[in-house]
C-alpha positions as CSV (number, residue, x, y, z in Angstrom):
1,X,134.8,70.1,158.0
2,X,138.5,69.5,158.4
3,X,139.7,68.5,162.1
4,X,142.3,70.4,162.9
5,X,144.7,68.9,165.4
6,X,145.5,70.8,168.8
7,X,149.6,70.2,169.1
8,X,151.7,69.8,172.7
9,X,154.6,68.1,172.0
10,X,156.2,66.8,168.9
11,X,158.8,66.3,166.8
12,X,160.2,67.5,163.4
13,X,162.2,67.7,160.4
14,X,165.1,69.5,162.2
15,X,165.1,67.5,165.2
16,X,163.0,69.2,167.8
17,X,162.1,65.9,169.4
18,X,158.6,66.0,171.4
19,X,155.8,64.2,171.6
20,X,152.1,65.7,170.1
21,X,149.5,65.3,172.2
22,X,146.7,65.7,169.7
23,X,142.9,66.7,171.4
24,X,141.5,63.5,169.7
25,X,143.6,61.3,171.3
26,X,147.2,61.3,173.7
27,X,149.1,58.7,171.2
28,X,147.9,59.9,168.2
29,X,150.8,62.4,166.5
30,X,149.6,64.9,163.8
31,X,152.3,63.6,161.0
32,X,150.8,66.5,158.4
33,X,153.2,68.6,160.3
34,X,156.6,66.6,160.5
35,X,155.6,66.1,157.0
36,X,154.8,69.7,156.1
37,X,158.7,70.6,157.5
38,X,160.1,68.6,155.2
39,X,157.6,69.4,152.1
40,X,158.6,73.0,152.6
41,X,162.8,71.9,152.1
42,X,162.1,69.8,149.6
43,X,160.3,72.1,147.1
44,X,163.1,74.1,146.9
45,X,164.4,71.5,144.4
46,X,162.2,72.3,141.5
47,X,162.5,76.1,142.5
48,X,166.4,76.0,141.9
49,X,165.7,73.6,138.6
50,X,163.7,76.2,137.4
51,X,166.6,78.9,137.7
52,X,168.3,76.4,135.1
53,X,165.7,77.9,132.1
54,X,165.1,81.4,133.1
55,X,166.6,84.4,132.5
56,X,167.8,85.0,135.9
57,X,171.5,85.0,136.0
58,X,172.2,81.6,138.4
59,X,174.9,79.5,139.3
60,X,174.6,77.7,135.9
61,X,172.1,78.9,132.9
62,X,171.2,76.3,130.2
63,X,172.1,77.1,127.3
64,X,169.9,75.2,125.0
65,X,166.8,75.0,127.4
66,X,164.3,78.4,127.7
67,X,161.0,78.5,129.6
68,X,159.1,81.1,130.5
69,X,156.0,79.4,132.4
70,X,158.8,77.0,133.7
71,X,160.5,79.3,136.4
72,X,157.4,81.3,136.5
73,X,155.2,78.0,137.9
74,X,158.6,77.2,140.1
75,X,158.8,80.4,141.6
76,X,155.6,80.7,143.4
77,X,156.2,78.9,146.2
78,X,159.3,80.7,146.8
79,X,157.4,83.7,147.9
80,X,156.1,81.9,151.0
81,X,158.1,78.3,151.5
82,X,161.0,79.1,153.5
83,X,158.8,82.1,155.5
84,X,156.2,78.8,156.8
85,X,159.4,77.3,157.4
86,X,160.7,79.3,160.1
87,X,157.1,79.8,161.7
88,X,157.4,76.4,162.2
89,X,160.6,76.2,163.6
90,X,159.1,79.3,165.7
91,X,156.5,77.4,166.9
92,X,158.7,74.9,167.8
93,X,161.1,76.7,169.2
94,X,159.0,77.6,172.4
95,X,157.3,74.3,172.5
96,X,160.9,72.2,172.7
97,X,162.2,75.3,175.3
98,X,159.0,75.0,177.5
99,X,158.5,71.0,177.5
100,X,162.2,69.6,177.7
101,X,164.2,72.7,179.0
102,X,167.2,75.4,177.3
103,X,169.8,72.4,178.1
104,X,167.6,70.4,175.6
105,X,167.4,72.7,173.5
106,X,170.7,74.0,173.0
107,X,172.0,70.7,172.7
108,X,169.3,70.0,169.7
109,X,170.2,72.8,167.5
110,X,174.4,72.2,168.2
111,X,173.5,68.4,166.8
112,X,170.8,69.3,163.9
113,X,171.6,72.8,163.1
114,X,175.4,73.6,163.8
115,X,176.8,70.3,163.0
116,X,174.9,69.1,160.0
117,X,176.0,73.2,158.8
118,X,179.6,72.6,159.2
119,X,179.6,68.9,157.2
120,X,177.6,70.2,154.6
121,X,179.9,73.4,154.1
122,X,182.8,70.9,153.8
123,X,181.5,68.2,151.6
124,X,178.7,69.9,149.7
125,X,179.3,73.8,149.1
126,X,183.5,74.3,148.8
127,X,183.6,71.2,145.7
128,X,180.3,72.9,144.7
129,X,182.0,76.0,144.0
130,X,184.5,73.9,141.9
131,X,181.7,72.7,139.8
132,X,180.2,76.3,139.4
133,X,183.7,77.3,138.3
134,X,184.1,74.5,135.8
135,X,180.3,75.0,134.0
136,X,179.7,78.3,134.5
137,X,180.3,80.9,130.8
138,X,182.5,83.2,133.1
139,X,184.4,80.5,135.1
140,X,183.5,82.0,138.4
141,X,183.9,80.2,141.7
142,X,180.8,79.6,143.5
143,X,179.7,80.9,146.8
144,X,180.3,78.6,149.8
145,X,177.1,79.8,151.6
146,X,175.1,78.8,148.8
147,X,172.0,77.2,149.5
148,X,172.9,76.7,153.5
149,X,171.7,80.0,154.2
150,X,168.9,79.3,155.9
151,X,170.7,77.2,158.3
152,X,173.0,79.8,159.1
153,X,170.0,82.1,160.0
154,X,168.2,79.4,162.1
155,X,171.5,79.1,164.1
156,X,171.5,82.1,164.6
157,X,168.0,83.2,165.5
158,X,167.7,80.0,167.7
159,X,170.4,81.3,169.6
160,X,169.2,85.3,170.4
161,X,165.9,83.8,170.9
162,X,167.0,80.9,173.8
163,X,169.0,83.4,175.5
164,X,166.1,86.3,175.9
165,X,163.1,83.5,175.9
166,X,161.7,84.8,179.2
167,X,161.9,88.3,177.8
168,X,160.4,87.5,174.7
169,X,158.0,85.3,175.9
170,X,157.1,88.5,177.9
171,X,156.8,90.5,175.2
172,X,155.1,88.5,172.9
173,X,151.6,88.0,175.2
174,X,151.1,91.8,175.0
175,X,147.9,92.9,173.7
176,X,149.3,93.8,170.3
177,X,147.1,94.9,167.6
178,X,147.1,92.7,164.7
179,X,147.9,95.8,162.0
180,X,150.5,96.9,164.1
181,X,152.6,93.6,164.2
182,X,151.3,93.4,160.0
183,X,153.3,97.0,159.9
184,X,156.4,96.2,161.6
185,X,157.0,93.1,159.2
186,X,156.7,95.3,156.5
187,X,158.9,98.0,157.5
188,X,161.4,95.2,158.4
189,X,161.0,93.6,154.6
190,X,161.9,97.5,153.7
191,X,164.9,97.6,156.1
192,X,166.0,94.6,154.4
193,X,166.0,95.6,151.2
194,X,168.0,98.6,152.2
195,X,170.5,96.9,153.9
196,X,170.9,94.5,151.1
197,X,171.6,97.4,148.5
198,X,174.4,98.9,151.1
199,X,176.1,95.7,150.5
200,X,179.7,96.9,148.2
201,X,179.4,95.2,145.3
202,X,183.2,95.2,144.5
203,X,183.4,93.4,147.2
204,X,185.0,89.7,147.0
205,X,181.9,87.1,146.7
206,X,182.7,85.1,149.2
207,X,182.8,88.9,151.6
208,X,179.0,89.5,150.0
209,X,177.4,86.6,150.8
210,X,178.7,86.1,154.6
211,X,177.4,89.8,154.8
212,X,174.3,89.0,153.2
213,X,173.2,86.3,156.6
214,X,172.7,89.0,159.1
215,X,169.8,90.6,156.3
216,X,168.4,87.6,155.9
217,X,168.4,86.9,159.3
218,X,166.8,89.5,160.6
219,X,164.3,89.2,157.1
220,X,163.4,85.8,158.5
221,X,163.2,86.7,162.4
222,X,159.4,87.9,162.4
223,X,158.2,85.1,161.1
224,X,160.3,82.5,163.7
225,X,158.7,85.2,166.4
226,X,155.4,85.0,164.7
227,X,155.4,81.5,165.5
228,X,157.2,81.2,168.5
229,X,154.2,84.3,169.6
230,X,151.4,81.8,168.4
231,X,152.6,78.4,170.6
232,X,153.1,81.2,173.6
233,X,149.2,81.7,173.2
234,X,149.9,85.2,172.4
235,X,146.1,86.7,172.1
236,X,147.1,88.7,168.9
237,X,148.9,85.5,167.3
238,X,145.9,83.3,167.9
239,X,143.5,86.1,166.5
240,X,145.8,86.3,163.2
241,X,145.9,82.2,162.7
242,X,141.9,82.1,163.2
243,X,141.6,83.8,159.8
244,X,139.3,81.1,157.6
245,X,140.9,79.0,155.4
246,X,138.7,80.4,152.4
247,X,140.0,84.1,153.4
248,X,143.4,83.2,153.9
249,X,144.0,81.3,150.4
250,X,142.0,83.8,148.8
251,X,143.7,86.5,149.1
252,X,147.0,84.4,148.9
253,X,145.8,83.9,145.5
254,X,144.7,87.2,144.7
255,X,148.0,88.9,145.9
256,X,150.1,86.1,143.9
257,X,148.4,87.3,140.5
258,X,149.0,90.7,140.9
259,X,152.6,90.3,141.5
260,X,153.4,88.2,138.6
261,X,151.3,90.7,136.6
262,X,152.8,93.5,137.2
263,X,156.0,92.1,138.6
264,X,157.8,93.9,135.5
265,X,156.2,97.4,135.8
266,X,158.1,100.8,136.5
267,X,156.4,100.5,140.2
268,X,156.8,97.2,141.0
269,X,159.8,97.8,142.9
270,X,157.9,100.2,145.6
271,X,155.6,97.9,146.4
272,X,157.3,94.5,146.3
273,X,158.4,94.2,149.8
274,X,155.2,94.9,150.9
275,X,153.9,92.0,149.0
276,X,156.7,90.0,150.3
277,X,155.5,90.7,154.1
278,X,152.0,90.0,152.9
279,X,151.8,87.3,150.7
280,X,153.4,84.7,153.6
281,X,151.5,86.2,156.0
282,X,148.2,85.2,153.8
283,X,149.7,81.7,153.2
284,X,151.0,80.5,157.0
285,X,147.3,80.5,158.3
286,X,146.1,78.0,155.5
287,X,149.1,75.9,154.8
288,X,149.9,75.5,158.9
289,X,146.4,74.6,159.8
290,X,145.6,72.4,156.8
291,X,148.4,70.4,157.7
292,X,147.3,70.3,161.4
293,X,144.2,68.2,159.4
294,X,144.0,64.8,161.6
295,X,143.7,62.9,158.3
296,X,147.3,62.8,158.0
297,X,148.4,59.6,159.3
298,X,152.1,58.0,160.1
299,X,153.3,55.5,157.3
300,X,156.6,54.4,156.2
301,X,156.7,57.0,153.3
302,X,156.0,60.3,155.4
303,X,158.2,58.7,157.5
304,X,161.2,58.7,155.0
305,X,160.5,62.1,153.5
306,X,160.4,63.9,156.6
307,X,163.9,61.8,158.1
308,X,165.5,62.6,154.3
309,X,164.2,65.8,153.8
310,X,167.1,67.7,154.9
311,X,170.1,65.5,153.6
312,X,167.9,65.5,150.5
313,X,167.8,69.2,150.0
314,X,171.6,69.7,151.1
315,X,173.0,67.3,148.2
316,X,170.3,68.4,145.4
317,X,172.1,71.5,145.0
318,X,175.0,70.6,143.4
319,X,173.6,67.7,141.7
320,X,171.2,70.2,140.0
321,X,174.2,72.2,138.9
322,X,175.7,69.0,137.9
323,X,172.7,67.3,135.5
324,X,171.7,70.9,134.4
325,X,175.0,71.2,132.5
326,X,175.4,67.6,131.6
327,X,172.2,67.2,129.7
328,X,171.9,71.0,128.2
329,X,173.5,69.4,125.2
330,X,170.8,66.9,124.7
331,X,168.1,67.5,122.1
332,X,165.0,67.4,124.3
333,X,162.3,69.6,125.3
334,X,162.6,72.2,127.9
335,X,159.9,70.1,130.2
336,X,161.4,67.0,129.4
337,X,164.7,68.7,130.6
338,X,163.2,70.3,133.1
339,X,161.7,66.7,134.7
340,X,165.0,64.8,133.8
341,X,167.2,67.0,136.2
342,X,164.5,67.2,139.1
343,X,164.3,63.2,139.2
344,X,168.6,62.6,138.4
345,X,168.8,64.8,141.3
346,X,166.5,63.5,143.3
347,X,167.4,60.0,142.6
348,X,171.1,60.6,143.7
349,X,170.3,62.8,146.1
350,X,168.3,60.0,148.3
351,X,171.1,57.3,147.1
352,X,173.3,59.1,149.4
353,X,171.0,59.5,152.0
354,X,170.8,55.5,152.3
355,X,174.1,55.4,151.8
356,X,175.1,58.3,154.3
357,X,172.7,56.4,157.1
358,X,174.0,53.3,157.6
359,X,177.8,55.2,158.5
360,X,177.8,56.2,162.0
361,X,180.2,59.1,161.2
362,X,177.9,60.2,158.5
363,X,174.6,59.9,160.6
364,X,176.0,62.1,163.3
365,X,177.7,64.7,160.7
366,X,174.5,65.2,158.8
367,X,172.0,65.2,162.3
368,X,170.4,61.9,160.6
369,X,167.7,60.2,162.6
């Protein structure tokens, strides 16, 4: 039987600095979470290495590397990673507001959100979209949002949901039935999609991709409210993250194999948003509550992944881009090339991080702990 741990205050991968207060005992912290935050960043790194081999048209293709089961086993945890990730920061998001005030709060998300943002854009995605231009077969210029979307979004929802917290917080506690709320996030993945089409596509790139934050936005919000509903106690939250482990990875599973089965069919493209609602909304009740487990305990290495996490994921990007090119000419095979620009990146990515730490410029630029 796993222990799950019953969270007041704590503190995580983006800076929301509380203190848990697990039921077993008042100094004991539930690290499976702090480390869960920063799990959830950092396996976007293998996602974006597995772009390198497939035949999605990325940043950079390799040229001499194909996988199919490569960018197939890398893309599942796309479907649900950065949609955990924002029920988290939901979660959060009421806790931090409730326990040390909007003042607090604001502040934390100007010095971990905003900040970190507008040093990243500056030394990470404008020479990024240099290196795009000088690898890529057509010599186009990269997009400056890049892989900072989601940072953009958490801004912004962070924002719209501080200055309506009483409202929402309102709202939210209604007796809501579970299929109803299961509905609206489908008809919002729907809207989305939509939206996303309406987009011009002779539009400048740079044009596109600023317009393509307020869809993903508002594609990400239910799952910050979601969150933010479940710490507020809401009845029809609680009800949803009850579901049994077994259940919820079940038909996680179950709804993963059908869309990479029929992912390529005529009709695939009806239903996929509604697999997209569903799928993370399977996942968040097993993933959250398994890394509630108590049997996660504080040690120097959770420690260093979850302060790392986000410095690590901003800088893989382009290193990614980077190796990917430089060793497409090597006679290898696509695993070994595969594993060689995951650890090159990784390996410089976390050089900078100890590098970036120890300069007091760099530490407050980057929201480092």
């Amino acid at each position: 039987m796993i222990k799950i741990c019953q969270i007041e205050e704590g503190d995580s991968v983006s800076g929301d600095v509380i203190d848990y207060s697990p039921s077993v005992t008042k100094s004991q912290r539930a690290h499976g979470l702090d480390l869960l935050r920063a799990v959830l960043i950092l396996i976007g790194i293998p996602y974006h290495t597995g772009l390198l081999l497939g035949g999605m048209d990325w940043v950079y293709n390799s040229v001499n590397h194909k996988s199919e089961i490569i960018p197939l086993l890398s893309s599942i945890s796309h479907l649900f990673r950065m949609e955990v990730f924002f029920f988290i920061s939901g979660y959060f998001c009421y806790l931090v507001i409730e326990k040390k005030g909007e003042q607090f709060f604001w502040q934390n998300r100007l010095s971990k959100i905003l900040i970190p943002l507008l040093t990243a854009t500056l030394v990470v995605a404008i020479p990024q979209c240099w290196l795009v231009w000088r690898v890529s077969a057509d010599h186009h210029v990269g997009s400056v949002v890049s892989h900072l979307w989601f940072l953009y979004c958490l801004f912004i929802i962070s924002a719209l949901v501080l200055k309506y917290h009483s409202r929402i917080s309102q709202v939210v506690r209604l007796n809501i039935p579970v299929a109803a709320v299961i509905l609206s996030v489908m008809a919002i993945m729907y809207g989305c999609v939509i939206a996303s089409k309406l987009i011009p596509a002779h539009f400048p790139l740079q044009l596109r991709e600023y317009l393509k934050i307020p869809v993903l936005t508002v594609h990400y919000l239910p799952y910050f409210l979601l969150g933010y509903a479940f710490k507020a106690g809401a009845g029809w939250a609680k009800k949803w993250m009850s579901l049994p482990l077994w259940l919820s990875l079940s038909a996680y599973v179950l709804m993963n194999v059908f869309y990479f089965t029929f992912r390529d069919a005529s009709f695939f493209k009806f239903i996929k948003p509604t697999l997209e609602a569903l799928i993370p909304l399977a996942a968040i009740p097993f993933i959250f509550n398994l890394f509630l487990w108590d049997g996660f305990k504080r040690s120097p290495l959770v420690d260093f992944i979850t302060h790392s996490a986000l410095v690590v994921y901003v800088f893989h990007h382009p290193f990614v881009i980077l190796y990917g090119y430089l060793l497409d000419p090597q006679a290898m095979s696509a695993v070994a090339y595969y594993l060689s620009v995951i650890a090159l990146s990784v390996l410089s990515s976390v050089s900078l991080y100890l590098l970036l730490r120890r300069i007091p410029a760099a530490r407050l630029g980057f929201g480092i702990k």
